[in-house]
VEXLUMKOL-867622 format. One record per residue (C-alpha): x, y, z. Coordinates in steps of 0.5 Angstrom, whole numbers, plus 500, padded with zeros to 3 digits. Each point is the difference from the previous one (the first is absolute). Layout:
! residues N
<atom <X Y Z>>,
...
//
This chain:
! residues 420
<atom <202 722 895>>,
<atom <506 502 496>>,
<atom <502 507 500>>,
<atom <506 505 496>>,
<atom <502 507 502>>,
<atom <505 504 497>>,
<atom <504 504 505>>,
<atom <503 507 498>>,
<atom <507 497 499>>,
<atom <498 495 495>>,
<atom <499 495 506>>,
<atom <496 494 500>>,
<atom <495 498 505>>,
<atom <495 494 500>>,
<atom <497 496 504>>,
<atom <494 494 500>>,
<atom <496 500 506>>,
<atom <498 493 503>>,
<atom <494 500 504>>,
<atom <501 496 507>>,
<atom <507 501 499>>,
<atom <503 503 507>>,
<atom <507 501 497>>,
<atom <504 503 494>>,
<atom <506 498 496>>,
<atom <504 507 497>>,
<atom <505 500 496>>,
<atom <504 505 496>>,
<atom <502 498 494>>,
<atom <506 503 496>>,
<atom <501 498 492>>,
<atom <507 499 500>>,
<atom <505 494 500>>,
<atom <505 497 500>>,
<atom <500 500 492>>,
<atom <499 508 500>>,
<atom <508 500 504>>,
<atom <507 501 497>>,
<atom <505 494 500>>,
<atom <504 504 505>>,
<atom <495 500 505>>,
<atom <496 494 498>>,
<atom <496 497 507>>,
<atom <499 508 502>>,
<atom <493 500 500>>,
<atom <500 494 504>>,
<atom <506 504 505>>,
<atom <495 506 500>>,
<atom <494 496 503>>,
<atom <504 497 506>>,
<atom <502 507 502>>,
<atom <493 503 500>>,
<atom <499 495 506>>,
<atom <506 503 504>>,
<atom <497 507 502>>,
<atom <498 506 500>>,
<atom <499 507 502>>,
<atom <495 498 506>>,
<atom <502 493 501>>,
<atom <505 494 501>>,
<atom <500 493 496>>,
<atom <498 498 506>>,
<atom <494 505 501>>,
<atom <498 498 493>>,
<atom <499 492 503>>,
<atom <498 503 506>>,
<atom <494 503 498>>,
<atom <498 496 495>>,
<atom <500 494 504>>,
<atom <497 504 506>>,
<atom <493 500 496>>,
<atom <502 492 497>>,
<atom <501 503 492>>,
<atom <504 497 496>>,
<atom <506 505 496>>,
<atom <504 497 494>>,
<atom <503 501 493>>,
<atom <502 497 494>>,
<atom <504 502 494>>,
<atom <498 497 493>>,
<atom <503 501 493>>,
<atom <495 505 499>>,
<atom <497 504 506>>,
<atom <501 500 508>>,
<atom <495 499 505>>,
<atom <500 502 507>>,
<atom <494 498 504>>,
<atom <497 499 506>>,
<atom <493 497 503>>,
<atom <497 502 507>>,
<atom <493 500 502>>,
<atom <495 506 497>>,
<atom <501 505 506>>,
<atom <507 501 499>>,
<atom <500 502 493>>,
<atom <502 506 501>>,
<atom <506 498 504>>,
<atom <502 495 494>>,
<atom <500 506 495>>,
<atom <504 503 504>>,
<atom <506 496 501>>,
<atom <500 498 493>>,
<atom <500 508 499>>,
<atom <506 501 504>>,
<atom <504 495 498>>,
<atom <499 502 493>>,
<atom <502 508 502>>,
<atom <504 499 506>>,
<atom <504 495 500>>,
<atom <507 502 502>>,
<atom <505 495 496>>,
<atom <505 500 506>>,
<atom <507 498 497>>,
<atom <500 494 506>>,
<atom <494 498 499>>,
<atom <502 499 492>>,
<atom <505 497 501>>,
<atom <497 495 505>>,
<atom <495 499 495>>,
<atom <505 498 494>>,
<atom <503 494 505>>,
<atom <492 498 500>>,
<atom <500 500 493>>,
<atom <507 496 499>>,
<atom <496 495 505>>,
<atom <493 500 496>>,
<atom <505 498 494>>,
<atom <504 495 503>>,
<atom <493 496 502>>,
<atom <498 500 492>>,
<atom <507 497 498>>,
<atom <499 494 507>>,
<atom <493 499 497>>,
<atom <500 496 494>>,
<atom <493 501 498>>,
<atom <501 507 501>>,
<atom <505 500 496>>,
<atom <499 497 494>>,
<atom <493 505 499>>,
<atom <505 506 500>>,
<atom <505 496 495>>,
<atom <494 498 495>>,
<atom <498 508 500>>,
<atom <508 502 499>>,
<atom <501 496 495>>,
<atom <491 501 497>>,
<atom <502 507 499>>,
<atom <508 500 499>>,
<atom <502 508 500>>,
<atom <493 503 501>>,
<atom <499 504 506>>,
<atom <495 495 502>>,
<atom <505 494 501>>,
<atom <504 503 505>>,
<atom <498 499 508>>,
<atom <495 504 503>>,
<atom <505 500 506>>,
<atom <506 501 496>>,
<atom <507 497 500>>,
<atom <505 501 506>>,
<atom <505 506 496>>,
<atom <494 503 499>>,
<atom <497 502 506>>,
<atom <507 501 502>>,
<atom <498 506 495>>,
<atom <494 502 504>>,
<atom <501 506 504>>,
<atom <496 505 504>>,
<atom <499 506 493>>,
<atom <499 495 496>>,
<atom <494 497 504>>,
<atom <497 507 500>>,
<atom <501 501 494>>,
<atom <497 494 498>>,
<atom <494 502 505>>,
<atom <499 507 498>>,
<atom <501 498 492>>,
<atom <495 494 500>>,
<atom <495 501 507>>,
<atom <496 506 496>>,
<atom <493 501 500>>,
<atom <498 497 494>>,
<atom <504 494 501>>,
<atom <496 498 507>>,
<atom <494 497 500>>,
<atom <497 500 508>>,
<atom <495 493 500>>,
<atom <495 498 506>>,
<atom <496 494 501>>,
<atom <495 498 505>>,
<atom <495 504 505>>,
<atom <501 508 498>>,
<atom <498 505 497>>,
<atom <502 503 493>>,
<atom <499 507 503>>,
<atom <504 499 507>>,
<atom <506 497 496>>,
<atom <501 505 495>>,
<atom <499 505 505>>,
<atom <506 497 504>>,
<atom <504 499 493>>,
<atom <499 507 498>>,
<atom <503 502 508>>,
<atom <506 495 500>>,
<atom <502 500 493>>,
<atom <497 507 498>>,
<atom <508 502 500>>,
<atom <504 495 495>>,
<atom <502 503 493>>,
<atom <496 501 494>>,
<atom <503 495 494>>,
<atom <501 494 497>>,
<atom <507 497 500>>,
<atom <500 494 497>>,
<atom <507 498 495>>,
<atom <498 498 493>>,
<atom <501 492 500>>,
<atom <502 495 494>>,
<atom <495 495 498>>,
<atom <505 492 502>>,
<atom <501 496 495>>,
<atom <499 492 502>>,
<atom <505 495 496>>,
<atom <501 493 502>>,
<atom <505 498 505>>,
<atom <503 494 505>>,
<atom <503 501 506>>,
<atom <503 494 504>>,
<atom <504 502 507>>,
<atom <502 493 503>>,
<atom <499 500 507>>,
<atom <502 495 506>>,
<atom <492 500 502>>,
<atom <496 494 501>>,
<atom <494 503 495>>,
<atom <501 503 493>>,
<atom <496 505 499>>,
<atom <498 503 494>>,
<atom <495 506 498>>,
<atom <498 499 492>>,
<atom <496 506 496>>,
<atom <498 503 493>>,
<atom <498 507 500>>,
<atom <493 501 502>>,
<atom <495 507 499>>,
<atom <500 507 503>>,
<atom <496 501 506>>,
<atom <495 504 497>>,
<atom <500 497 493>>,
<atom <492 498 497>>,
<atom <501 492 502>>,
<atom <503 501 506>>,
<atom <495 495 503>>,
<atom <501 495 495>>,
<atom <507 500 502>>,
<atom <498 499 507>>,
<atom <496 494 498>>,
<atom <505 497 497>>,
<atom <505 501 505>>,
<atom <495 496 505>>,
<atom <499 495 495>>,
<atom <507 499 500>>,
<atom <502 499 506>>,
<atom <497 506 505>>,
<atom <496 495 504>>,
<atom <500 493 503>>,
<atom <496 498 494>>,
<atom <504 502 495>>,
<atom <504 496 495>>,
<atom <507 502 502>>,
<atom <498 497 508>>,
<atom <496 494 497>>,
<atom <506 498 496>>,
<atom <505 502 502>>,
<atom <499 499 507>>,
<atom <494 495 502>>,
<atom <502 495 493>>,
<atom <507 500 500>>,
<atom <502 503 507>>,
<atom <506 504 496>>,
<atom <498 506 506>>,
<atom <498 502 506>>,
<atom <499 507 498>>,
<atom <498 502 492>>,
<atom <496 506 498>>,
<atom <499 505 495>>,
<atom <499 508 501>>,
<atom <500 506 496>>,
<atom <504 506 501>>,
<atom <497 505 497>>,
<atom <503 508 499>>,
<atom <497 506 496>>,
<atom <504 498 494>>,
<atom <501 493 500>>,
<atom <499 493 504>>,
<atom <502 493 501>>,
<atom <497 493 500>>,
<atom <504 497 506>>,
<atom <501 493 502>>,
<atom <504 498 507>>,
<atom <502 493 502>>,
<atom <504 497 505>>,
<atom <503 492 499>>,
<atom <505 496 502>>,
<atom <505 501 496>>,
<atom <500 494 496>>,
<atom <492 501 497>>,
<atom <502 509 498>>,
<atom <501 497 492>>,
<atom <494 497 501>>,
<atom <496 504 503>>,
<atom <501 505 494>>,
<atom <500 496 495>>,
<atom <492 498 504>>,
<atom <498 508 500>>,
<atom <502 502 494>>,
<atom <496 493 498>>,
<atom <494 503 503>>,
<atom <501 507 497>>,
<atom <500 497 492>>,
<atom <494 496 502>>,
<atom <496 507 502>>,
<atom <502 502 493>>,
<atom <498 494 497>>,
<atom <493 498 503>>,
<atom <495 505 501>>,
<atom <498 500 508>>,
<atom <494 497 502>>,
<atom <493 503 501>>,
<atom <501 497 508>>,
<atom <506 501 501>>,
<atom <499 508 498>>,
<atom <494 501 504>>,
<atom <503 496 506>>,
<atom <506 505 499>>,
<atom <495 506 500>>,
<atom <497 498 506>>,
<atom <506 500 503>>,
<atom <502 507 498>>,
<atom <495 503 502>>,
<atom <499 497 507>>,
<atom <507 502 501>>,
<atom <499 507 498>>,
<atom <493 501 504>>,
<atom <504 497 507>>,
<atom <504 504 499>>,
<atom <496 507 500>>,
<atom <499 496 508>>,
<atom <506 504 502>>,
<atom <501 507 500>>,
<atom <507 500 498>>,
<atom <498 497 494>>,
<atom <494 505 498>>,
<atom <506 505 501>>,
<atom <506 497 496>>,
<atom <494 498 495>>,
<atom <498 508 499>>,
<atom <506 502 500>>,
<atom <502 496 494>>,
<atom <495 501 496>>,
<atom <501 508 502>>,
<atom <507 499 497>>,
<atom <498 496 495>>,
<atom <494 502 496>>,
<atom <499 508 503>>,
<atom <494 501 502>>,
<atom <497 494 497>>,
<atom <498 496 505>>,
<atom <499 493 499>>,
<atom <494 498 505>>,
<atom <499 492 503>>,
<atom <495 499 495>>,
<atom <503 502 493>>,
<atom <507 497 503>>,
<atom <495 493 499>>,
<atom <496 501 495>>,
<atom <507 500 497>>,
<atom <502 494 502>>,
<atom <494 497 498>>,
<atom <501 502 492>>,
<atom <507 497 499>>,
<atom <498 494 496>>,
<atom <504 494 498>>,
<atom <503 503 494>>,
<atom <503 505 503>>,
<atom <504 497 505>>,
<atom <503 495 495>>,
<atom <502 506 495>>,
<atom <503 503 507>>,
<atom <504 493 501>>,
<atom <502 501 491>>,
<atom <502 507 502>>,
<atom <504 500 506>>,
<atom <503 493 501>>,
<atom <505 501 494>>,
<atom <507 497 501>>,
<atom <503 507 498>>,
<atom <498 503 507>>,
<atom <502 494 503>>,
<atom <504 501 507>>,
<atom <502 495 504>>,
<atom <505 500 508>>,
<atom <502 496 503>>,
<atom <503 499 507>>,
<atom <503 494 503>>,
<atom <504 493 499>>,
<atom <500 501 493>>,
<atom <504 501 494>>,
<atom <499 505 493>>,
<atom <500 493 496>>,
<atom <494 498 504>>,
<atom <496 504 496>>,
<atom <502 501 493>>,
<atom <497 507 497>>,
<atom <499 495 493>>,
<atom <495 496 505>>,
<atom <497 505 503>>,
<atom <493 501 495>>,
<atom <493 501 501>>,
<atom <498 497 493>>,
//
């Protein structure tokens, strides 16, 4: 049901048909970033995306929503670190009229100088809603300071003087230089026809310029680091982290078994104990935040202001213990088990067999990896694996911690803070 078509200009297409699905997901995915920007124009890939949504040559912002809306689709965007997205999702039918309108606003929009400067005010407000949300917050500042003075340590929406830089020339420049076909990967997902769509992508984005434009990027070094921010807040939140794996790399399923063991679900070690056994939390969690070159393992927590050294002191308890006791055949298997039930939900969602594509196509190429070797995979991660993960990446050399509340740097002494 999966299908790649190479276009003459280096685009890619792909698709995966859903029997008795009445509706599609389309995105078009772009491989560059906010890491591939320059310091002086840092959170212009994250500008850009707002001004594709402001208007083109055929039509106003406000006929973009209209005709979205007027067929009951759904059109949005996100910038990552790595790639931006644009997608929409409509009912079967309309499919030409989604590629449309991604193929305007990608060739057509027309950058008004008042609409960029209305957009730059907006941007000032998304900024100001991540510093009044502390959980927000404290994400942004563990990746400050997890990859200090890399590329992938700066703010996806950039800081206020440097999207003050921003103007109309760099925007397309930005645009012309980096939206190049070989860049651009065109995914749909749900009731379609490969044919149909490859059809309809060669009509709309026959014209985008041949080439690949992609700036040539550093591999980040990760050293340990503790941040402490005092606060007057009712909480103290606090994310702590160790480098993880690269987001292709060969045991990239043993590290997300690991994480799940850790603390990414309900039964994870870090919930059990630090919430349910000791009441340290409301919300504790781990995740990974993983790139083409580098990861991290991260732990978020959020506790009265009181508990946060404990807190710490319980994590890095629980990350010493996976090092130390090898998991139980049990316990691997129920992580397994949930693994692979959360990967097979998902795929009940066309917007996720998109994304999944998507991502495979600008990880891997053309080796796409299909539902039943993504768990055969999960099945071959054995118990030694996981432990030597846990021997590997949870060293104190690597250790970063942030912290954001009613706090003091004393609280946290970098002499006390070891895995062991």
């Amino acid at each position: 049901m999966i299908r790649r078509t190479l276009l003459d200009n280096g685009i890619r297409v792909l698709s995966e048909k859903v029997p008795g699905c009445h509706s599609v997901s389309l995105g078009l995915w772009v491989n560059s970033g906010s890491r591939h920007e320059t310091d002086e124009y840092s959170g212009i890939s994250h500008f850009l995306e707002h001004m594709l949504f402001k208007g083109t040559q055929r039509r106003s912002a406000k006929t973009i929503s209209r005709e979205v809306d007027s067929v009951g689709g759904v059109l949005n965007g996100f910038t990552g670190r790595e790639n931006s997205c644009y997608y929409i999702k409509v009912l079967t039918e309309r499919l030409p009229l989604a590629v449309d309108l991604l193929g305007d606003m990608l060739c057509h929009s027309l950058f008004d100088l008042d609409d960029i400067e209305k957009e730059r005010r907006v941007i000032f407000q998304e900024i100001s809603m991540i510093e009044d949300s502390p959980e927000e917050l404290i994400h942004e500042r563990f990746v400050a300071g997890f990859w200090s003075g890399h590329p992938l340590g700066r703010p996806v929406l950039g800081t206020r003087q440097s999207v003050e830089e921003i103007d109309r020339e760099a925007l397309v420049n930005f645009l012309r230089c980096r939206y190049v076909a070989e860049n651009l990967v065109v995914v749909a997902a749900g009731g379609l026809e490969h044919d149909d769509l490859v059809e309809l992508v060669s009509r709309t984005f026959g014209d985008v310029r041949s080439g690949s434009a992609q700036p040539q990027v550093s591999v980040p070094t990760v050293m340990r680091h503790v941040g402490v921010t005092r606060r007057e807040l009712e909480q103290t939140h606090l994310c702590l982290g160790v480098a993880g794996l690269p987001s292709a790399h060969v045991d990239r399923y043993g590290i997300a078994l690991l994480n799940v063991l850790l603390g990414g679900n309900m039964s994870s070690r870090l919930f059990q104990k630090v919430r349910e056994d000791l009441g340290l939390a409301y919300s504790v969690y781990s995740y990974l935040n993983s790139h083409s070159d580098s990861g991290a393992l991260t732990i978020y927590a959020g506790t009265a202001p009181p508990d946060a050294a404990r807190a710490v002191r319980t994590i890095l308890a629980q990350l010493s213990r996976l090092r130390r006791e090898p998991v139980p055949l049990d316990e691997l298997q129920a992580a397994k088990d949930y693994l692979k039930g959360s990967m097979l939900l998902s795929l009940e969602s066309t917007d996720n067999r998109m994304t999944r594509l998507a991502q495979n196509e600008l990880l891997h190429g053309d080796a796409f990896l299909d539902i039943a070797t993504s768990m055969a995979r999960i099945d071959a991660v054995t118990i030694d694996l996981i432990q030597s993960l846990s021997e590997v990446l949870f060293v104190d050399e690597t250790l970063n911690l942030q912290v954001l509340g009613r706090c003091r740097s004393t609280d946290f002494p970098e002499v006390d803070l070891t895995i062991g």
